[in-house]
C-alpha positions in Angstrom: -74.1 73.2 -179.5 -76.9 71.2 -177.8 -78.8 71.8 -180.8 -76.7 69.4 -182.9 -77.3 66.7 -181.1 -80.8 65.7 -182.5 -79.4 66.4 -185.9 -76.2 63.9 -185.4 -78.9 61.6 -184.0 -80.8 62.1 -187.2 -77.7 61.6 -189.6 -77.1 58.2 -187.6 -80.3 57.1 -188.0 -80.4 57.4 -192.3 -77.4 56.2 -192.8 -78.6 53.1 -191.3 -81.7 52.7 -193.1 -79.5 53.9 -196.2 -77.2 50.7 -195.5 -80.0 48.8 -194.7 -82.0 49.6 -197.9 -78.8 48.6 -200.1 -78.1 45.3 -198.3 -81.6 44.2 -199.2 -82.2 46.3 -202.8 -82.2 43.7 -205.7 -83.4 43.9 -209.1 -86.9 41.9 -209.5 -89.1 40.5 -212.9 -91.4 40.1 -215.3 -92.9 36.7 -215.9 -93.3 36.6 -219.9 -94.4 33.0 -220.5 -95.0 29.9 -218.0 -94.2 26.5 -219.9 -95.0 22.7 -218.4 -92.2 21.7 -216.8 -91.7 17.7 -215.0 -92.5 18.0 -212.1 -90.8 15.1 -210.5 -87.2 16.3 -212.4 -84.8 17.3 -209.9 -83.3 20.2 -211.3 -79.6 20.4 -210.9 -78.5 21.8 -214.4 -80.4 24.0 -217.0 -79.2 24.7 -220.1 -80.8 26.1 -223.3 -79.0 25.4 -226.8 -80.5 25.6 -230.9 -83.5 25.7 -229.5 -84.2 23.1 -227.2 -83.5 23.0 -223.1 -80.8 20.3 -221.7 -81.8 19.1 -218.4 -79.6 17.6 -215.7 -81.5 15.9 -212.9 -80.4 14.5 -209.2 -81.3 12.0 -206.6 -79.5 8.5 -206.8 -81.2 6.1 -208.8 -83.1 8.9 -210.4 -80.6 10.7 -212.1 -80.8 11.4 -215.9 -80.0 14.0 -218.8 -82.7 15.1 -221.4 -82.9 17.5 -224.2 -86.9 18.8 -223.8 -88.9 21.1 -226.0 -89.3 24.2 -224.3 -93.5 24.8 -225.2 -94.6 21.5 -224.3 -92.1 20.3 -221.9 -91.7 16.7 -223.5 -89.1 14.6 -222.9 -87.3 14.1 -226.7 -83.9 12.7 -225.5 -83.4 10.8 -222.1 -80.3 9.0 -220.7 -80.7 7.5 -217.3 -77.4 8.4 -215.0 -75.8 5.2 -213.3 -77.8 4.6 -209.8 -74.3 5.3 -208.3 -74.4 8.6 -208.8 -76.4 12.0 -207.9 -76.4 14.0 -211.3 -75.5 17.9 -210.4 -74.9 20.9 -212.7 -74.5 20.7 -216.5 -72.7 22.6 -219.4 -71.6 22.1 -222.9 -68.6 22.4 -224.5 -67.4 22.2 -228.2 -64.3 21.7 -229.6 -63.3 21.1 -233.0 -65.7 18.3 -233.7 -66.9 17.4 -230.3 -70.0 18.3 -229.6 -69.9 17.3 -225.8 -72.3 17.9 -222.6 -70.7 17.9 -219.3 -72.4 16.6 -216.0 -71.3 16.6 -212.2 -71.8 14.5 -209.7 -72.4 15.1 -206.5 -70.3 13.8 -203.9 -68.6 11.1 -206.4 -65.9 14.0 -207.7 -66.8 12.3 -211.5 -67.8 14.5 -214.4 -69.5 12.7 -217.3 -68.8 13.4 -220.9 -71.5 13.2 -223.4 -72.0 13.4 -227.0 -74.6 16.0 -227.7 -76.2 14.8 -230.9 -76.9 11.0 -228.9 -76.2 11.2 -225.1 -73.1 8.7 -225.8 -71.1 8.8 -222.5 -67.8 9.3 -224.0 -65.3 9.8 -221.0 -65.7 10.6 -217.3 -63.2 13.4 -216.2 -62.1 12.9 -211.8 -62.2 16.1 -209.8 -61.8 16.3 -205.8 -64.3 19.1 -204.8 -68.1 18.3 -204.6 -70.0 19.0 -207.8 -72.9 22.0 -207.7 -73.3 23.8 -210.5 -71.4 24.3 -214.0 -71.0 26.8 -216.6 -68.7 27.9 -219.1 -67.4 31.8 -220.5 -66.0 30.2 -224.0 -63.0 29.9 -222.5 -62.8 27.9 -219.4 -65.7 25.6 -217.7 -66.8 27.3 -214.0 -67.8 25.2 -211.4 -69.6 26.0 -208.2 -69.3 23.5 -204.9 -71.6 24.9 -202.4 -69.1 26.9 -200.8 -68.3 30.5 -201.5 -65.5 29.4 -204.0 -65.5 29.1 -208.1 -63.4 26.9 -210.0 -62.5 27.7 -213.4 -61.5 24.8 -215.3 -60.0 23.8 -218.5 -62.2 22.0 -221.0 -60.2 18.9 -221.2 -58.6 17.9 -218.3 -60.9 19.6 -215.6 -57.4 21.2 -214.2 -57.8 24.3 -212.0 -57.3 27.5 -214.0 -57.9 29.3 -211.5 -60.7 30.7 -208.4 -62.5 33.4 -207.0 -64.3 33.9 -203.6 -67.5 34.9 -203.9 -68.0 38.5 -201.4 -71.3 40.5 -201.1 -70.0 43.8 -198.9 -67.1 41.7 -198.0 -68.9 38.8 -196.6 -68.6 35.4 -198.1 -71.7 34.3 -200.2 -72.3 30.6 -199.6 -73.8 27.3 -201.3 -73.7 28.9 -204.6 -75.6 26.3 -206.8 -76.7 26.1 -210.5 -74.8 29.0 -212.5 -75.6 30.5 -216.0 -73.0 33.1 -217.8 -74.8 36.0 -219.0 -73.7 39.0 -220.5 -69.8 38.2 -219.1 -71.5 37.8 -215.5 -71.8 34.5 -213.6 -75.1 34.1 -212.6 -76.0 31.9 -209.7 -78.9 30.4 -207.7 -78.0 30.5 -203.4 -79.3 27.0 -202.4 -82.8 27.4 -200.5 -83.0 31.1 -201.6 -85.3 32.9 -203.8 -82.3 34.9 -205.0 -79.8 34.7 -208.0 -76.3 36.7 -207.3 -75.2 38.0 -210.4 -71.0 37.8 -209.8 -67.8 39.0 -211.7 -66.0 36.5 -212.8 -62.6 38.9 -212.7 -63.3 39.3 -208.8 -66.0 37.3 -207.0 -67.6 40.4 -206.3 -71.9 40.4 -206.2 -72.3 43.2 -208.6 -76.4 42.5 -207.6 -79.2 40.4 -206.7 -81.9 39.3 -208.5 -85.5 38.1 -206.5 -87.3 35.7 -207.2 -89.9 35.8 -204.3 -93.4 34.7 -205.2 -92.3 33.2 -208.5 -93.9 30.1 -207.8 -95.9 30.2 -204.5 -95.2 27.9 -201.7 -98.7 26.3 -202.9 -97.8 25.1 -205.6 -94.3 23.4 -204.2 -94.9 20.2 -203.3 -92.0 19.9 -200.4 -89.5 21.7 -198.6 -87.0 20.5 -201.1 -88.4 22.6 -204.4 -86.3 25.5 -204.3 -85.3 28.0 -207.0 -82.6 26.0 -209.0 -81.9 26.1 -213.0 -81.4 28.7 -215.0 -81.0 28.8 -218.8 -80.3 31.6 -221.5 -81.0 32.3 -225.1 -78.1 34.1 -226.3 -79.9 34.4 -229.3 -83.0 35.7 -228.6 -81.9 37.2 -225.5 -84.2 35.2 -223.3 -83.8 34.1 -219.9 -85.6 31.0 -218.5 -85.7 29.7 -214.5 -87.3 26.8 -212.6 -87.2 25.0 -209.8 -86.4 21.8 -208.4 -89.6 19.2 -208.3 -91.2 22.6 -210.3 -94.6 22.4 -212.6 -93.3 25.3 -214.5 -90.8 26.8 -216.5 -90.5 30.5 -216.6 -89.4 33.1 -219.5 -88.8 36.3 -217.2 -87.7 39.8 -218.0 -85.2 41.8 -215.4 -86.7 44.8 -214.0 -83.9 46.8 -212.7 -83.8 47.9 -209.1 -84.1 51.4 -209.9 -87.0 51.1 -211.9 -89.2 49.7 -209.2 -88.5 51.9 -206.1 -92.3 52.8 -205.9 -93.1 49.3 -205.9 -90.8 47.9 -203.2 -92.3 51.0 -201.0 -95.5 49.7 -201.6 -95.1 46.0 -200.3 -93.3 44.6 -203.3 -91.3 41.5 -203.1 -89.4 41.0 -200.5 -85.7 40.3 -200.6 -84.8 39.5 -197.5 -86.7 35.5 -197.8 -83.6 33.5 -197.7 -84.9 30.3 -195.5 -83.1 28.3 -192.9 -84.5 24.9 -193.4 -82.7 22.5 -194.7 -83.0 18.9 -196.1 -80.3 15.7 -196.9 -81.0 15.5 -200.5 -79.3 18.0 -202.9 
C-alpha cells in the first residue's frame, strides 16, 4: 500500500490550499463613478437619503454633520459638533413626525439627536459602550463598538434589544466600524482594512467579504490614518457608494461576485489578504 502514500500526501496538500483559497476568496468591484469628496472630512458616518449624502465627521474640535450633494461634493447643510466630543457613526430614524439623524460619540457614551430638515439638536440619548458605527433594519438601530459585538437598539431609548458576535470560521471578527444595512445584511468596514464583512444580523455570521484593495491608492492618501470607512446606499436606485477617511473621492461601485472573477484573482487580481497592522490614536 506504499503506493497510497503520495496520493494521501497529495489529498493533504489541496485541501489546504482549498481552505486557504476560501479564507482569503471575497467578492471584489466595479468603480462606476468617482465624485469630489472633502478631503479633510473625517469620515465616521455615511449615509445617503432623497437624494443627498449625510455626513458624520470625527476628531475633537473638528467634528460636524452635513447633508452634501453627491456630484459636486458641496457642503449644503453644516452643524459643527461641540469641541467636547469626537463625532462617530450616523443613522436616521423616523417616527411619526420626527424626522431625526442620530450621531455617536466616541468615547463620551452620548448619542445626539437631530432634526433632519435643520440639524436642530433635539435630545442626546446616554449609552455605556464606545460609539463606532450605526445603522438601522426599520426596526431597531445597530451599533458597532470596535469590538466583535453588535448592539441592536430601540429607537427611543437606545435600550439593548439585543447582540450578536460577529464569527468568520468561528473566529471573532474585530473593530467592526461604519455599517450600512443592505439587502437584510449588515454591512461593515474592519478598521484599517480594505475589506467590508457583509454579516447576518440573525447570527453574526460573515456570509462574505468584499475588497476594496487599490480603490484608492496609497498615493493618493495623505496619512496612515485614511482608511476605507463610510459607506452609503441608494435603496432606490440600488446604488452603493464608499469613501474613506481624509478621502478626495467618493465612489459609486458595482459588486462583482467572487465567482465571477476566478480568472482574475489567478491572474494577480486584488489581493484580499491586505489587512495592515499599523495603527494610529485618532479614530
Amino acid at each position: 500500500m506504499l503506493f497510497l502514500r503520495p496520493l494521501r500526501v497529495l489529498l493533504i496538500v489541496f485541501l489546504a490550499l482549498l481552505a486557504v483559497t476560501r479564507a482569503f476568496a471575497a467578492d471584489t468591484y466595479q468603480v462606476l463613478h468617482t465624485y469630489p469628496h472633502d478631503s479633510q472630512a473625517f469620515t465616521q458616518g455615511l449615509i445617503y437619503l432623497d437624494g443627498h449624502l449625510y455626513e458624520s465627521t470625527g476628531i475633537k474640535g473638528h467634528s460636524s454633520l452635513r447633508m452634501e450633494e453627491l456630484e459636486t461634493g458641496r457642503i449644503l447643510q453644516f452643524q459643527d459638533v461641540p469641541e467636547k466630543y469626537f463625532a462617530e457613526g450616523l443613522a436616521a430614524w423616523k417616527s411619526g413626525s420626527a424626522d431625526t439623524l442620530i450621531q455617536l460619540t466616541w468615547q463620551d457614551h452620548t448619542a445626539l439627536v437631530y432634526d433632519r430638515s435643520t440639524f436642530r439638536l433635539l435630545r442626546t440619548l446616554p449609552y455605556t459602550w464606545d460609539g463606532w458605527g450605526l445603522t438601522q433594519d426599520g426596526k431597531n438601530l445597530i451599533l458597532s463598538d470596535g469590538t466583535a459585538t453588535l448592539r441592536f437598539l430601540d429607537p427611543a431609548t437606545f435600550r439593548v434589544l439585543r447582540s450578536i458576535e460577529v464569527r468568520d470560521r468561528g473566529q471573532p471578527v474585530k473593530e467592526l466600524n461604519e455599517l450600512e444595512f443592505i439587502h437584510g445584511q449588515i454591512y461593515a468596514n474592519v478598521w484599517y482594512s480594505d475589506r467590508i464583512a457583509r454579516i447576518s444580523p440573525a447570527t453574526g455570521k460573515v456570509l462574505g467579504w468584499i475588497d476594496l484593495a487599490g480603490l484608492l491608492p496609497q498615493s493618493e492618501r495623505s496619512s496612515t490614518g485614511a482608511v476605507l470607512n463610510g459607506i452609503a446606499y441608494d435603496s432606490a436606485h440600488d446604488r452603493l457608494f464608499v469613501t474613506g477617511k481624509l478621502w478626495p473621492k467618493l465612489f459609486e461601485i458595482r459588486i462583482i461576485p467572487e465567482k465571477s472573477f476566478g480568472k482574475q484573482r489567478m491572474q494577480g487580481a486584488k489581493s484580499t489578504a491586505q489587512v495592515p497592522s499599523v495603527r494610529t490614536g485618532s479614530r
